[in-house]
MIDOSE-1310 file (N, C-alpha, C; in nm, 2 decimals, decimal comma, always signed):
residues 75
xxxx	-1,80/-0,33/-0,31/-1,79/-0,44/-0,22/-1,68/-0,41/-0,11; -1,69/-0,44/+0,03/-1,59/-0,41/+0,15/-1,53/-0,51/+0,15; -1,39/-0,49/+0,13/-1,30/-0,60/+0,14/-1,22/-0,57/+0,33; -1,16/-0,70/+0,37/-1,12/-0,65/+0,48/-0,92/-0,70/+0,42
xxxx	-0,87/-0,55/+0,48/-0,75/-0,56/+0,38/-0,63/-0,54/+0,53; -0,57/-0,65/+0,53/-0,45/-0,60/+0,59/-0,31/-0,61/+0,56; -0,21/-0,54/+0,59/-0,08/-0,54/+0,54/+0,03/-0,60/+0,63; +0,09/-0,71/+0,62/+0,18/-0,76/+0,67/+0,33/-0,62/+0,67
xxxx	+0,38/-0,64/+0,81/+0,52/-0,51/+0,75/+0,62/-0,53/+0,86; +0,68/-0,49/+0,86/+0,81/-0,44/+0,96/+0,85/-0,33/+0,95; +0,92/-0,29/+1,12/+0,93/-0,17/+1,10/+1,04/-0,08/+1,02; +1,12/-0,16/+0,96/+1,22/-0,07/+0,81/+1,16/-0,15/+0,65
xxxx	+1,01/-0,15/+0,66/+0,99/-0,23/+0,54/+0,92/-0,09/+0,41; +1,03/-0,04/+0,35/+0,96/+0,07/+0,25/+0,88/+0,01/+0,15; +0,89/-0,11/+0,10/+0,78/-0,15/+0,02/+0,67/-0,15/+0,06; +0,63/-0,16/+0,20/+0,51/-0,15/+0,24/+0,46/-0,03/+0,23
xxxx	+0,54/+0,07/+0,23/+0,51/+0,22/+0,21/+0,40/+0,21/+0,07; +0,47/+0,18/-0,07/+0,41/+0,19/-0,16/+0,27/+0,10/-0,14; +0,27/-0,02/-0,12/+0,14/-0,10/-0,15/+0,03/+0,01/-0,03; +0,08/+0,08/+0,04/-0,03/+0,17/+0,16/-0,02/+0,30/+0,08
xxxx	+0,04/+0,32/-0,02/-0,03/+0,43/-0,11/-0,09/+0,37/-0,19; -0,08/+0,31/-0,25/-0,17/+0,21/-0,36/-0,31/+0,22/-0,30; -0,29/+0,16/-0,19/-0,43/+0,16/-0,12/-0,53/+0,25/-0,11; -0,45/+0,36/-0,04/-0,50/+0,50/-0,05/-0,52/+0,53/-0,16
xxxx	-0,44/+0,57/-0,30/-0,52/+0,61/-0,37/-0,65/+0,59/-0,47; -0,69/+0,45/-0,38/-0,82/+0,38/-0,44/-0,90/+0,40/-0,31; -0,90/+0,52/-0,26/-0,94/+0,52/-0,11/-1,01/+0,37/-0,04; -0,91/+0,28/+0,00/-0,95/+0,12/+0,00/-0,90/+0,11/+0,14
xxxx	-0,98/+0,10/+0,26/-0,92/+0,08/+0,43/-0,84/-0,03/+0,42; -0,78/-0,02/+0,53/-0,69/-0,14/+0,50/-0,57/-0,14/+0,71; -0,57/-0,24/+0,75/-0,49/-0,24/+0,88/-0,34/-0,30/+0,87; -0,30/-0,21/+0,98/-0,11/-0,24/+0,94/-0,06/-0,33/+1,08
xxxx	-0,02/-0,43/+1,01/+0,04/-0,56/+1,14/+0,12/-0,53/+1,10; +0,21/-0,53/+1,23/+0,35/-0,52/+1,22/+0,43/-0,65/+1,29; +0,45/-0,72/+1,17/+0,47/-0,89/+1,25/+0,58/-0,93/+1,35; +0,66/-0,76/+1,38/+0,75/-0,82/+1,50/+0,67/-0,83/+1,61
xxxx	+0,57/-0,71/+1,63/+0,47/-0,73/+1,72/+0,36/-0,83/+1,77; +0,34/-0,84/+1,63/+0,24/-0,93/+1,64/+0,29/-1,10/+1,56; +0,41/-1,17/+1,59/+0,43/-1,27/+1,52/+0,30/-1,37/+1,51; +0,26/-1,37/+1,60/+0,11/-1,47/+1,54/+0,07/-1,47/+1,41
xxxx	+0,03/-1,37/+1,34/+0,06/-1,38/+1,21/+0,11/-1,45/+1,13; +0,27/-1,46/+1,17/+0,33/-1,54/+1,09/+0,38/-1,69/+1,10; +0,26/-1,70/+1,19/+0,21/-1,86/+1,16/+0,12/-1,90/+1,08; +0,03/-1,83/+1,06/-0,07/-1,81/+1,00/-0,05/-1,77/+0,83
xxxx	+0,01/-1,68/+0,83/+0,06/-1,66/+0,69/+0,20/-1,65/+0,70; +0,23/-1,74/+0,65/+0,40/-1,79/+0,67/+0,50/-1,70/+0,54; +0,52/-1,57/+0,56/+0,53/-1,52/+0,44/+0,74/-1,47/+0,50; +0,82/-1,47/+0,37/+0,94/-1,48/+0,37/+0,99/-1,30/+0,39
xxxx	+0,91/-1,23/+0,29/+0,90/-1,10/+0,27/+0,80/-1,03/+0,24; +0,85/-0,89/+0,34/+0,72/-0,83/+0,36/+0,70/-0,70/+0,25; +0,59/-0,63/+0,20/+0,50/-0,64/+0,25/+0,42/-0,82/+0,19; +0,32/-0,83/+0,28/+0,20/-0,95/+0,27/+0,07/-0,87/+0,26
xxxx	-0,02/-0,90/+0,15/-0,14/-0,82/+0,19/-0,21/-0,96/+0,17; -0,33/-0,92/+0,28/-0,45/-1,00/+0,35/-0,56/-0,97/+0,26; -0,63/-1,01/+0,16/-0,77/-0,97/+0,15/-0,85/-1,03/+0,21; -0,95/-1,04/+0,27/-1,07/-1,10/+0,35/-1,00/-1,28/+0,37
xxxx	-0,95/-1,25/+0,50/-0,83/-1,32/+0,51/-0,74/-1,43/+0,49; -0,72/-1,40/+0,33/-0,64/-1,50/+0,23/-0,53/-1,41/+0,23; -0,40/-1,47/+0,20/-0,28/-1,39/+0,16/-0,27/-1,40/+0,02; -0,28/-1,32/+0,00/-0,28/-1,28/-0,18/-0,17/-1,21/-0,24
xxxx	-0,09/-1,12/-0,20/+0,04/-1,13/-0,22/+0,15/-1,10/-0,14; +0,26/-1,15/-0,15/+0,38/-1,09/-0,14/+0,45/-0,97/-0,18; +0,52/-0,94/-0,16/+0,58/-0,83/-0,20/+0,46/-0,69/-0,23; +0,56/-0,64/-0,36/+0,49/-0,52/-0,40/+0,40/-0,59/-0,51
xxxx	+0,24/-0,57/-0,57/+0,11/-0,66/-0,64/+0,14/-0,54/-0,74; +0,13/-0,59/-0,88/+0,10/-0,50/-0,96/-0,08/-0,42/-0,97; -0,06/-0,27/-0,99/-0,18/-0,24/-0,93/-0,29/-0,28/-1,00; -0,30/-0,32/-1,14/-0,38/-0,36/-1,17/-0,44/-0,53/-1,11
xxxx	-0,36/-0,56/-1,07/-0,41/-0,74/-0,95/-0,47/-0,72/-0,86; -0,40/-0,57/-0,79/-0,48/-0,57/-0,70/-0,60/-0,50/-0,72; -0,63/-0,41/-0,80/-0,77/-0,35/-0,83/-0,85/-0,47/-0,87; -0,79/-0,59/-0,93/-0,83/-0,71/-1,01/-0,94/-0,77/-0,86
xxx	-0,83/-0,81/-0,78/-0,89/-0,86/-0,64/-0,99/-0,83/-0,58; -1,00/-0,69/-0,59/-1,08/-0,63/-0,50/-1,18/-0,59/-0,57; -1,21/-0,59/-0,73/-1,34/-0,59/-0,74/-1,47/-0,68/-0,73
């Protein structure tokens, strides 16, 4: 199933580093907002700390997702 995945971040956010390897190594696409750029976002998903991942565009978690939740999500 194609999920559409995006990752809430900033630009000194290393946890987002790991949830975009997570990604990758389920080879899973996925787009990177970077919500200084784009604050619109975060009206929309009103999130305290980043990373935020989007699945098909629900915010589903905060932070870093244990990997099995997120494989959970996305099957």
């Amino acid at each position: 199933m194609n999920h559409k995945i995006e990752i809430l971040t900033t630009p000194s956010c290393e946890n987002c580093k790991v949830v975009e390897k997570m990604l990758d190594e389920i080879n899973m696409p996925y787009d990177i907002i970077d919500v200084t750029e784009k604050p619109e976002y975060l009206e929309k998903y009103p999130i305290f700390t980043a990373p935020g991942v989007i699945i098909d565009d629900k915010l589903e978690f905060t932070g870093i997702p244990k990997k099995y939740e997120l494989l959970e999500k996305l099957s």
